[in-house]
N, C-alpha and C positions, 0 to 999 in steps of 0.2 A: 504494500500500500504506500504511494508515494504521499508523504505528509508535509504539509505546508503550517508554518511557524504565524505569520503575519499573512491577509489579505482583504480586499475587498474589490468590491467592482458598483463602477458607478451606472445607473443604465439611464442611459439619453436618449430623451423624446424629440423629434425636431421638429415645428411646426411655423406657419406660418400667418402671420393674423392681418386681414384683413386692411387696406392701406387705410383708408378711412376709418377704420373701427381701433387705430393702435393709443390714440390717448383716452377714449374710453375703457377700452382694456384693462391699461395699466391704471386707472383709478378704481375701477372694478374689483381689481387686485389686491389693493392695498387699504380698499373701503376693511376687507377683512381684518379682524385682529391677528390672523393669524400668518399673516404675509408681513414682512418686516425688508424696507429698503435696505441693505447693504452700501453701508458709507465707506468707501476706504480710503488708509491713511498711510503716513509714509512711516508709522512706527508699527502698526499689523502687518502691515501687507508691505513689508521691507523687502522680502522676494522679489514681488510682484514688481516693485516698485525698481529695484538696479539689474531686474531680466529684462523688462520687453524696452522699447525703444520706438521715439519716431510716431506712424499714423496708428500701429497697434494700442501700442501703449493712450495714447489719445481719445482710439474709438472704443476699446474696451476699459478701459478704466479712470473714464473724465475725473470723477467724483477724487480722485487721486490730486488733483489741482486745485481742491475746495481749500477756501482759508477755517480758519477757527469759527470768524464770525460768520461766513456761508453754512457751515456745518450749523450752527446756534440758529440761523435764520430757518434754516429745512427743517428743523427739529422745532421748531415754534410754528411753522408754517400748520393753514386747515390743511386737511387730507385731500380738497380740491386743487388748493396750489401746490402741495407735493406730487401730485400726480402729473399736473404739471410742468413742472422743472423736470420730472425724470422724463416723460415722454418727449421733452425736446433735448434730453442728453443723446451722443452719442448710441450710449448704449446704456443699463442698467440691472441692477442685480437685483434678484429679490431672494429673501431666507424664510423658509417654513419655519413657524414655531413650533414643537412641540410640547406636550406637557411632560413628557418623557417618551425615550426612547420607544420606536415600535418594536413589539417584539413576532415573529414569521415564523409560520413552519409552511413547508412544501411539503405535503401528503403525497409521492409517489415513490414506491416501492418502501425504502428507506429513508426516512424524514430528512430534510435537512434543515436546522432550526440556526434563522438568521436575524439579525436584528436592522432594521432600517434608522441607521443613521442621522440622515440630514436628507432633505430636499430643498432643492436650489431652482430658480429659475432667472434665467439669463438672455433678456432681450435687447435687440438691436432698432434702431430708430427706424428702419426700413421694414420693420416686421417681422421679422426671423429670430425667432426664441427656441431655446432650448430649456426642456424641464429637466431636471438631472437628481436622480434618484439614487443615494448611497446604499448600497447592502452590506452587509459583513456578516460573515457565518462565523457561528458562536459554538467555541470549546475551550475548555479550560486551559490546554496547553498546546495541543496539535489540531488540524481538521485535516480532513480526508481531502486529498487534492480532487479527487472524483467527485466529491460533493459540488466542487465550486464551480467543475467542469460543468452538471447537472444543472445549478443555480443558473446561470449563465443563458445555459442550453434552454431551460425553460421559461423563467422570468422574462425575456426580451419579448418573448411574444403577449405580453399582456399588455397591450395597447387595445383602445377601441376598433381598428382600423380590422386588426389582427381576425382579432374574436370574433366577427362578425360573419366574415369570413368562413373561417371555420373553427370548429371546438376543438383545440389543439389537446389533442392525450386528455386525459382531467386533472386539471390542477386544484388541486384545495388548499390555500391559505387561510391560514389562522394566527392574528396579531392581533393586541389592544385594540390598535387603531386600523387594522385592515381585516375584517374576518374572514373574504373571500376575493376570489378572483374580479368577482366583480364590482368588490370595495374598492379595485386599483384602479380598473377601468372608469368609474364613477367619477372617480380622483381628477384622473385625468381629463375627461370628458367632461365636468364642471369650471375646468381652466379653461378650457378651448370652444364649448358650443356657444355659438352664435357670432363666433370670432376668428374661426380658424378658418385660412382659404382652402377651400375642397381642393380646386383644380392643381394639385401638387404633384402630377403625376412624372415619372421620371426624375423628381428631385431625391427620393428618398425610399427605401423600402418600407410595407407596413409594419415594421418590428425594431424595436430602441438599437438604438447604437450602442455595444458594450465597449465599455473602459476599465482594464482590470489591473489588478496586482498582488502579484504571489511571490511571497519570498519562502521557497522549500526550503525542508531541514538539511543540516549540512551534511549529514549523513547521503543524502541523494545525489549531491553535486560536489564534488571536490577536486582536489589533488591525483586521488586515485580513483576518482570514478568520475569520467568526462560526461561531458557534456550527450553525445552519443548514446547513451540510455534512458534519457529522458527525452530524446526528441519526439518524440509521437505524440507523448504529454503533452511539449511545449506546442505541438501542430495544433493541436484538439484544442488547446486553449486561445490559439491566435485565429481558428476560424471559425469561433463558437461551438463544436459536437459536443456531443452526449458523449462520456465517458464510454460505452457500450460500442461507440462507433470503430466498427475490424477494419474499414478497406485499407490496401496497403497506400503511402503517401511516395510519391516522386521520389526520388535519387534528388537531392537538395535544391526538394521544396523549400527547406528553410531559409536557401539564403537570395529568396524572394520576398522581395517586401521584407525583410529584418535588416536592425541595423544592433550592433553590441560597441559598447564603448569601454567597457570594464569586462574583465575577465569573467565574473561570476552574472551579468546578469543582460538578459537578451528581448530588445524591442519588437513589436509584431504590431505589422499596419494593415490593414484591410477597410474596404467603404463599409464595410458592417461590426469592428475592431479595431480597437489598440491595447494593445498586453503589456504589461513587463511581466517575464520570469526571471526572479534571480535564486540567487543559491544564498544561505547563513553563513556561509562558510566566509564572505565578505558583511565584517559586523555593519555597514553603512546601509546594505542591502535592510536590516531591519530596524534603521532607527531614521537616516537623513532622507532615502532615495525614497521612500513614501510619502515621505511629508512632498519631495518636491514634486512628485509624481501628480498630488493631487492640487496642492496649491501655485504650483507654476507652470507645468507641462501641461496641464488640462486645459487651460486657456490655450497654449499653442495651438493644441488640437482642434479649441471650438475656433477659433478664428480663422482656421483653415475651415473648417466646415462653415462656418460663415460665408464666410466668398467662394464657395463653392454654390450654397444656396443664393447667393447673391445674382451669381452669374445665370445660374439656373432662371429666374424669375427674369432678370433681361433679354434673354435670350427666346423666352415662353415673348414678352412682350415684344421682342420682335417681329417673330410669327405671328402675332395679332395685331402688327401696329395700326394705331390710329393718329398719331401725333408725329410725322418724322424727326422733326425738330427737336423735341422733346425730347425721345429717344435717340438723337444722336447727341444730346448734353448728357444724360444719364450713363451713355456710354464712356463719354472723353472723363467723366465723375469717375466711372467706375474703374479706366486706366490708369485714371493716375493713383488712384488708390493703390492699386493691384502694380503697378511698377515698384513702389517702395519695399521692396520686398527684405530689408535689415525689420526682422520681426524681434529678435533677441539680439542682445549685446553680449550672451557665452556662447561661444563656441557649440557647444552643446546642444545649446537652444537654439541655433541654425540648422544645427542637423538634424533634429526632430522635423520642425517646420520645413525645409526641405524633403523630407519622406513625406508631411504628410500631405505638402504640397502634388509629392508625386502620387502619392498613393489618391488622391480627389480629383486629380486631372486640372488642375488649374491652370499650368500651363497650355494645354490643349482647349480648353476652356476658354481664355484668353484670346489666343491665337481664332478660335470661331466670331468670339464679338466683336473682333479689327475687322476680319474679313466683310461680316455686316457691315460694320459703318462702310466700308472701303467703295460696297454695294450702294450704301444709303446716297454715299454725297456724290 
């Protein structure tokens, strides 16, 4: 049984709200008690704050340039002018309150009892929001890496879009705050109806985008036992399977779409995925590289997913234009955004952002809406 020390995975909803219905939304939002604005500052979010760089830095994290007294002004503001100021920011975070943690079981075969963390939701001025739903499966000292594979495997498909569709296996959840399947869909489906644009098709599949992280025991990964006996593991976990899943994988599949920068621990990018596996056997792996994983790298990623959906939605509106003008200013808006492409000022955090650049097609993306305008003028 391959056992994992540290993990969790975040599962991302991506949707998109309606161009005219997005400052109603967001006061909608936070009319609730239960939705709280995310301020950040250069002593929290000190990461955040000496990673990104430039238009990133700008469009994801304005609130980052608030003085003392704008901070005091939003926090005194009614709940009509904070909606807003947030709806004409860049972009804008919002944090689920909890009374306490939720706590999860998945009822298939062998339980796996997981506890829901945090819910985040992170929108952009142009409509494109993500809900982002933390999981972490709960053991006193190890979890079964197979569970997480399972959690993974299963959970993503609880979206409304999903279910509808079809009754995927049966799942049964049982939490405080979720008791069933259809408590998550509800969930979600009370964020989005009457606001979300249908016509999304080709932007995105009906099922969350997983974002994970497993740091297995050292035992599994070391000195004397490489890398090599867990690749099937690390396959199953970078392209979401079920633990159960036999077919044999390519002759190095792996070093598709992966990127490793430390010895012990290895990236995996996919349009429905991003992993890390690392091994215990490097102590950083289970105290620094998760924190940045979730508080610096995750942005990378939505920002890339960002202008991925950005482009999508221009490109839908060029196929339907009715305004040329228009659409050829939203274009030259949208290049020069998309040329700045210094996202991170570490090393690191270029090469992230370039995978996941490659792995969303955005250069190719790119290269389609010049060729439009090129068409247009």
């Amino acid at each position: 049984m391959l056992k994992t020390k540290y993990q969790y995975t975040y599962f991302v909803y991506p949707f998109v709200v309606k161009e005219k219905e997005y400052s109603k939304f967001i006061t909608n939002m936070i009319l609730s008690d239960k939705w709280k604005a995310k301020i950040f500052n250069k002593v929290d979010d000190v990461e955040v704050d000496t990673h990104f760089m430039g238009t990133a830095k700008n469009r994801m994290f304005p609130t980052l340039k608030w003085s003392l007294k704008e901070k005091k002004e939003f926090n005194q503001n009614t709940i009509a002018k904070k909606a807003k100021t947030l709806s004409e920011l860049p972009s804008c975070m919002l944090e689920y309150q909890f009374d306490e943690n939720a706590k999860g079981k998945v009822e298939e075969k062998n339980a796996i009892f997981f506890e829901i963390s945090k819910i985040r939701l992170m929108c952009f001025k142009e409509g494109i929001c993500f809900l982002l739903i933390k999981a972490e499966i709960e053991d006193d000292e190890f979890s079964n890496f197979n569970s997480l594979l399972n959690l993974n495997y299963k959970f993503r498909n609880v979206t409304p879009q999903f279910l509808r569709i079809k009754d995927y296996d049966y799942i049964k959840i049982q939490s405080d705050k979720f008791n069933t399947v259809e408590d998550i869909r509800k969930f979600i489906s009370r964020i989005c109806v009457g606001y979300e644009e249908s016509d999304m098709q080709g932007a995105y599949t009906n099922r969350m985008f997983v974002y994970s992280y497993a740091c297995i025991d050292e035992s599994e990964w070391n000195n004397q036992k490489d890398f090599s006996s867990i690749r099937d593991a690390f396959l199953k976990y970078k392209y979401v399977l079920s633990s159960d899943y036999n077919s044999e994988f390519a002759d190095n599949i792996e070093n598709e779409s992966t990127y490793s920068r430390w010895k012990y621990s290895m990236y995996g990018f996919t349009k429905m995925s991003g992993v890390v596996f690392s091994s215990a056997t490097d102590h950083f792996n289970c105290t620094k590289l998760p924190y940045y994983y979730e508080n610096v790298y995750l942005y990378i990623m939505l920002y890339a997913f960002y202008q991925r959906l950005s482009y999508v939605l221009l490109l839908k509106e060029i196929e339907n234009i009715k305004n040329k003008n228009l659409v050829k200013n939203k274009i030259l808006k949208m290049a020069k955004t998309s040329a700045l492409g210094q996202v991170s000022s570490a090393e690191h955090g270029m090469m992230l952002w370039q995978n996941w650049s490659k792995t969303f097609g955005l250069d190719e993306m790119y290269k389609s809406m010049m060729d439009c305008y090129n068409i247009l003028t």
